[in-house]
mmCIF file of the C-alpha atoms, coordinates in Angstrom:
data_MODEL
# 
_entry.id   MODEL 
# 
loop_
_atom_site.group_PDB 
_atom_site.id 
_atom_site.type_symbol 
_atom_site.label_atom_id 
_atom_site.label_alt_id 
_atom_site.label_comp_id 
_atom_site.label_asym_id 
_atom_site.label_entity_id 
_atom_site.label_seq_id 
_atom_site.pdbx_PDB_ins_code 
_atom_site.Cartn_x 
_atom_site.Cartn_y 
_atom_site.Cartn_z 
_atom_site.occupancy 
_atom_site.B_iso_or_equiv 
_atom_site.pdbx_formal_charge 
_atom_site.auth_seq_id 
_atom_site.auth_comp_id 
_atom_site.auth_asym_id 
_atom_site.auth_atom_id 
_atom_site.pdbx_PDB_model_num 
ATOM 1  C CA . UNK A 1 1  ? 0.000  0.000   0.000  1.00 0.00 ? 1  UNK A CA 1 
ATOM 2  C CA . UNK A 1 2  ? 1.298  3.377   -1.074 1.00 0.00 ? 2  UNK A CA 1 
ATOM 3  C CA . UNK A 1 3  ? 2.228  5.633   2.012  1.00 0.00 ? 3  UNK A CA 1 
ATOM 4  C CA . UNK A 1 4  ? 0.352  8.395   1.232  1.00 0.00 ? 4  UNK A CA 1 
ATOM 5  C CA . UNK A 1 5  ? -2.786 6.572   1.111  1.00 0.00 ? 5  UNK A CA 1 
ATOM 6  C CA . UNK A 1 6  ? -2.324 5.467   4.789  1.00 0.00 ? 6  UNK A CA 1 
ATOM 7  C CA . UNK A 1 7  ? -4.719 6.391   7.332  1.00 0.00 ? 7  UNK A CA 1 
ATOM 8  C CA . UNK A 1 8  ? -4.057 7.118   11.297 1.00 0.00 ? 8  UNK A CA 1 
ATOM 9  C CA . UNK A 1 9  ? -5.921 3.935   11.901 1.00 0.00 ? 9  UNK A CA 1 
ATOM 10 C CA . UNK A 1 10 ? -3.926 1.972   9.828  1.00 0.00 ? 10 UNK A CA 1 
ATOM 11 C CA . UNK A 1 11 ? -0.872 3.666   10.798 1.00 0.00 ? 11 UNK A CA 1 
ATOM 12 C CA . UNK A 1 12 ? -1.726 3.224   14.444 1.00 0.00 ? 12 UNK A CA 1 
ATOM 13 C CA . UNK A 1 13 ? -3.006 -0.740  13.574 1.00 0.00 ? 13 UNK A CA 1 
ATOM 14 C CA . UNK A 1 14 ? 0.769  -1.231  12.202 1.00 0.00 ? 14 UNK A CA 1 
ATOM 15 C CA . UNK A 1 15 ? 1.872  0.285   15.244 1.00 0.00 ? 15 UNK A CA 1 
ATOM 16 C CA . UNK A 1 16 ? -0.289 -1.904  17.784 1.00 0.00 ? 16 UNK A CA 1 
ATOM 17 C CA . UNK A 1 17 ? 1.289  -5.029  15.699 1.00 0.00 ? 17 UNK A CA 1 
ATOM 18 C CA . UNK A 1 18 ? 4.528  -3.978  16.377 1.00 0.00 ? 18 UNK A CA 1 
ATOM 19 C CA . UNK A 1 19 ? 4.057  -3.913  19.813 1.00 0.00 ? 19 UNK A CA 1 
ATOM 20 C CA . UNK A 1 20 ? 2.403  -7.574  19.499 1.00 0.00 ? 20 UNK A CA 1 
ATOM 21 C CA . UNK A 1 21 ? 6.025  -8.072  18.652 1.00 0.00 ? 21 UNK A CA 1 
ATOM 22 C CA . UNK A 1 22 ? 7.613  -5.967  21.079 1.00 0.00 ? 22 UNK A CA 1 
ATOM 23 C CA . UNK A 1 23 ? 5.634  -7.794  23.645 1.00 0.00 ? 23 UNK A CA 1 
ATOM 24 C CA . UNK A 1 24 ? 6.307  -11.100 22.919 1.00 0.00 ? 24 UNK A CA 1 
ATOM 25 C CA . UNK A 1 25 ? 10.200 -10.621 22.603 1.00 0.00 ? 25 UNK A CA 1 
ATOM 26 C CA . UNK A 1 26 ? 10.013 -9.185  26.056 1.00 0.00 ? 26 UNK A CA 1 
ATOM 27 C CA . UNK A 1 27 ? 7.815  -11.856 27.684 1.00 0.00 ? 27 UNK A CA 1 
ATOM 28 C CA . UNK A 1 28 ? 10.722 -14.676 26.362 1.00 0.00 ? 28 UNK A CA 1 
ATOM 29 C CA . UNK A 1 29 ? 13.362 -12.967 27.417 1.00 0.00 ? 29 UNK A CA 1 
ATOM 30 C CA . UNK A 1 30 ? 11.862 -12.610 30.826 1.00 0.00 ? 30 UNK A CA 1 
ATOM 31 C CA . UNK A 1 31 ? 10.426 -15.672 30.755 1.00 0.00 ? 31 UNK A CA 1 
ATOM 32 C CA . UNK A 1 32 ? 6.756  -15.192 30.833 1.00 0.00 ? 32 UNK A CA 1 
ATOM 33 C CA . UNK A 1 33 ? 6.210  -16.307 27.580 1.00 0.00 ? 33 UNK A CA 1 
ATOM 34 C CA . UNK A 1 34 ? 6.777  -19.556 25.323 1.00 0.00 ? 34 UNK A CA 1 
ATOM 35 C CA . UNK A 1 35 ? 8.058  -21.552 28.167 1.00 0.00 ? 35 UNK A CA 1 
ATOM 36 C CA . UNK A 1 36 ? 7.221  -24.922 27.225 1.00 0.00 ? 36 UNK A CA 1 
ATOM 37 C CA . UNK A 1 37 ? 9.215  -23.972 23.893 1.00 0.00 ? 37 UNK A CA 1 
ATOM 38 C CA . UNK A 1 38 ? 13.130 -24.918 23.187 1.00 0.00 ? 38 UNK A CA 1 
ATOM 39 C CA . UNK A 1 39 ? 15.602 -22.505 23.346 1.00 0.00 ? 39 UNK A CA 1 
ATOM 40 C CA . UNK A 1 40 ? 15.811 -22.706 19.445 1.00 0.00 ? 40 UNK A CA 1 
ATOM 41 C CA . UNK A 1 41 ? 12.288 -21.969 19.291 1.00 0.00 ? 41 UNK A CA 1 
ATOM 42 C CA . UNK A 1 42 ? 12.317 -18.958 21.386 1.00 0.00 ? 42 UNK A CA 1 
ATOM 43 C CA . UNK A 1 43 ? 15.924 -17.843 19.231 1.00 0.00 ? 43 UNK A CA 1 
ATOM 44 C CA . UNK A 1 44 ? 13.538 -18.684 15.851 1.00 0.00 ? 44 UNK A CA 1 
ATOM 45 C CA . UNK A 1 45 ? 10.718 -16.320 17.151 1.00 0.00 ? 45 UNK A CA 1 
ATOM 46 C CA . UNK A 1 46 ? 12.587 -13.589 18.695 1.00 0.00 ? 46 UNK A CA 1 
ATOM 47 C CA . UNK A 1 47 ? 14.766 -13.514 14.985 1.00 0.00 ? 47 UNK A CA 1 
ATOM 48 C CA . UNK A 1 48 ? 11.658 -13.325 12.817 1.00 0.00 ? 48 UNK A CA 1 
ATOM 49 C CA . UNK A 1 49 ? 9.634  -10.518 15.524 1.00 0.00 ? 49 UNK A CA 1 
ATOM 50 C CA . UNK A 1 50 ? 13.395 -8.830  15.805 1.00 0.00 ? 50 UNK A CA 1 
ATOM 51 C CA . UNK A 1 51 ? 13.211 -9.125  12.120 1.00 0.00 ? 51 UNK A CA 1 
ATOM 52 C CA . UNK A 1 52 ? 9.666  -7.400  11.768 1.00 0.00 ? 52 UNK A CA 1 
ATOM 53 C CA . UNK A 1 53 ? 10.883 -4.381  14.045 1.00 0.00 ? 53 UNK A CA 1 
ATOM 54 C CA . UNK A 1 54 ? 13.964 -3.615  11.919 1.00 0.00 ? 54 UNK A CA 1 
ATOM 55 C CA . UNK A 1 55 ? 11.729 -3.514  8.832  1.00 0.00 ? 55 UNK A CA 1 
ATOM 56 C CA . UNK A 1 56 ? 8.950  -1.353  10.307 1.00 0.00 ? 56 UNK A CA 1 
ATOM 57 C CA . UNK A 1 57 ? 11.534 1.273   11.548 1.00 0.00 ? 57 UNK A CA 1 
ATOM 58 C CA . UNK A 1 58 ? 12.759 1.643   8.186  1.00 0.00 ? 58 UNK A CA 1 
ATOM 59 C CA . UNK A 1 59 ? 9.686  3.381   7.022  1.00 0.00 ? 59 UNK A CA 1 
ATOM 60 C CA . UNK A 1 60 ? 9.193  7.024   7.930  1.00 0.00 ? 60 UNK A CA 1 
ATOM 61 C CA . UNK A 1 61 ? 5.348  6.439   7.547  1.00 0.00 ? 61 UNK A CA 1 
ATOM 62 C CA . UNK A 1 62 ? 5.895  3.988   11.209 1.00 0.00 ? 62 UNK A CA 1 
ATOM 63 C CA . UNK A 1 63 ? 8.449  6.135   12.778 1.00 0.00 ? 63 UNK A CA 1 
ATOM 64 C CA . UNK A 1 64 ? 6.416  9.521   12.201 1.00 0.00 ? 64 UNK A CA 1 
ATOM 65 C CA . UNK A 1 65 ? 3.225  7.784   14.179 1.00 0.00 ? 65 UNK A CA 1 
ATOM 66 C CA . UNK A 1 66 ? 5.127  6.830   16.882 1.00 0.00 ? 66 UNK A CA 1 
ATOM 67 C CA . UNK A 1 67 ? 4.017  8.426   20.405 1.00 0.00 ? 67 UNK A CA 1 
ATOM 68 C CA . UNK A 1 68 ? 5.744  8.588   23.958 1.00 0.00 ? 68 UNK A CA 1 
ATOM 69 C CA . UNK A 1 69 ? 8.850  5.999   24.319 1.00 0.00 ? 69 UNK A CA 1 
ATOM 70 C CA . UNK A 1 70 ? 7.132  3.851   21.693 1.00 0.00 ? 70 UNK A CA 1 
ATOM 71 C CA . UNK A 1 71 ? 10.669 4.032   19.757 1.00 0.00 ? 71 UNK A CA 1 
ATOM 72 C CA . UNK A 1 72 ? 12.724 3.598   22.472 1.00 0.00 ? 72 UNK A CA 1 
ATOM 73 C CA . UNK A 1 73 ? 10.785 0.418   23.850 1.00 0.00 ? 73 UNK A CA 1 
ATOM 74 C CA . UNK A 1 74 ? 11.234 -0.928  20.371 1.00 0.00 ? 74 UNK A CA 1 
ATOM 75 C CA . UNK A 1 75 ? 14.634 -0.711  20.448 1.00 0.00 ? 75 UNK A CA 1 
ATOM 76 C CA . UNK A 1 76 ? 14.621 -1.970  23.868 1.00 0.00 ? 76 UNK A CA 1 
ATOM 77 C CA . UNK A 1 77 ? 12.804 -5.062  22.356 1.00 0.00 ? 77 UNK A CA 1 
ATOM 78 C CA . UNK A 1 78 ? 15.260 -5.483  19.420 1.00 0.00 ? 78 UNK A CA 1 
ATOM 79 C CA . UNK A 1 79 ? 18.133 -4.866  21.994 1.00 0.00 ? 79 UNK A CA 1 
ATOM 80 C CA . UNK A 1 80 ? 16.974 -7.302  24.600 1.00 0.00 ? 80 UNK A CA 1 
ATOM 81 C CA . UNK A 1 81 ? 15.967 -10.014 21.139 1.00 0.00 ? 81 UNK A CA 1 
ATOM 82 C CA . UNK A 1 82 ? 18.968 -9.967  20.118 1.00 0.00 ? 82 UNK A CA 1 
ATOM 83 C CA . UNK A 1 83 ? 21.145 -10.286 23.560 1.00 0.00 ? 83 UNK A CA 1 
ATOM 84 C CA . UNK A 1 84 ? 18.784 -13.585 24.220 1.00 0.00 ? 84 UNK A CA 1 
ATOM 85 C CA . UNK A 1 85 ? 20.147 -15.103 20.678 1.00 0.00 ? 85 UNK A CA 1 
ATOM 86 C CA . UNK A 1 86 ? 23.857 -14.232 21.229 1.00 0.00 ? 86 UNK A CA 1 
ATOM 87 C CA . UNK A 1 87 ? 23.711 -15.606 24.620 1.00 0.00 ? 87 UNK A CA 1 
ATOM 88 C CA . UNK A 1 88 ? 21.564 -18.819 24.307 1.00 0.00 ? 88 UNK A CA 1 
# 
């Protein structure tokens, strides 16, 4: 979908996914999520939701609807991702 046909609710939809991601890469690095998975597993999920993040941030349409810390928890989330794949 072109960017300039983007509305604040689908801006803000692409946003709430995000977090979906955001979310879930915090709750396995914490351990509140996925823990009946294997370690691979968890590495697999946090790569493709790190993954996700990276692309979304490329696009100025995503960054320019962010609110609040919404950009630095993000890169909390891809920070804390990718520390839990180096280290497991």
């Amino acid at each position: 979908m072109p960017e300039e046909s983007l509305t604040q609710e689908e801006i803000r939809s692409s946003i709430n996914a995000a977090f979906d991601s955001v979310n879930l890469i915090n709750g396995i690095v914490n351990g509140t999520q996925m823990n009946n998975e294997s370690t691979q597993e968890k590495k697999d999920c946090i790569d493709r939701n790190v993954s996700h993040l990276d692309l979304m941030i490329t696009k100025s349409w995503f960054t320019d609807g962010l609110v609040d810390d919404e950009a630095t928890d993000i890169a909390s989330a891809v920070t804390a991702g990718n520390s839990f794949i180096a280290a497991n």
